[in-house]
C-alpha positions, 0 to 999 in steps of 0.5 A: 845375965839376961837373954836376948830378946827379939821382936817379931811379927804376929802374923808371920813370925818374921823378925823383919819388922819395921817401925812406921816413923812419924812426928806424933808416933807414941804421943797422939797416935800409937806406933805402927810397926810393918812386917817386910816379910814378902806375902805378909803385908801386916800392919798394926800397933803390936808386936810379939817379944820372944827369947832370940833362941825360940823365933826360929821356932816360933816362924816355923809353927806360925807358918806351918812348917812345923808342929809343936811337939807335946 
């Protein structure tokens, strides 16, 4: 059985990422992904897969809530 994997936005770590749909998306332009996150804003072709368990994580280091412990 494998885990469950999640997208979320490289800027923000919000799972609130949206694909920009358009008739040429993945054959003459590369696909663009949006992040509805209020304050975000990105806008670009990548995006960062993680375990489903470790996003809430992951958002919390990105935005400076939490540090990772070592």
């Amino acid at each position: 059985m494998g885990t469950r994997k999640v997208r979320v936005c490289p800027r923000c770590g919000s799972p609130k990422v949206k694909e920009n749909k358009t008739s040429v998306n993945g054959w003459l332009v590369p696909t663009t992904y949006y992040c509805e996150e209020e304050g975000c804003g990105y806008s670009g072709p990548g995006l960062i897969e993680i375990d489903a368990e470790e996003a809430e994580i992951l958002r919390q280091v990105m935005n400076g809530e939490s540090s990772v412990e070592e």
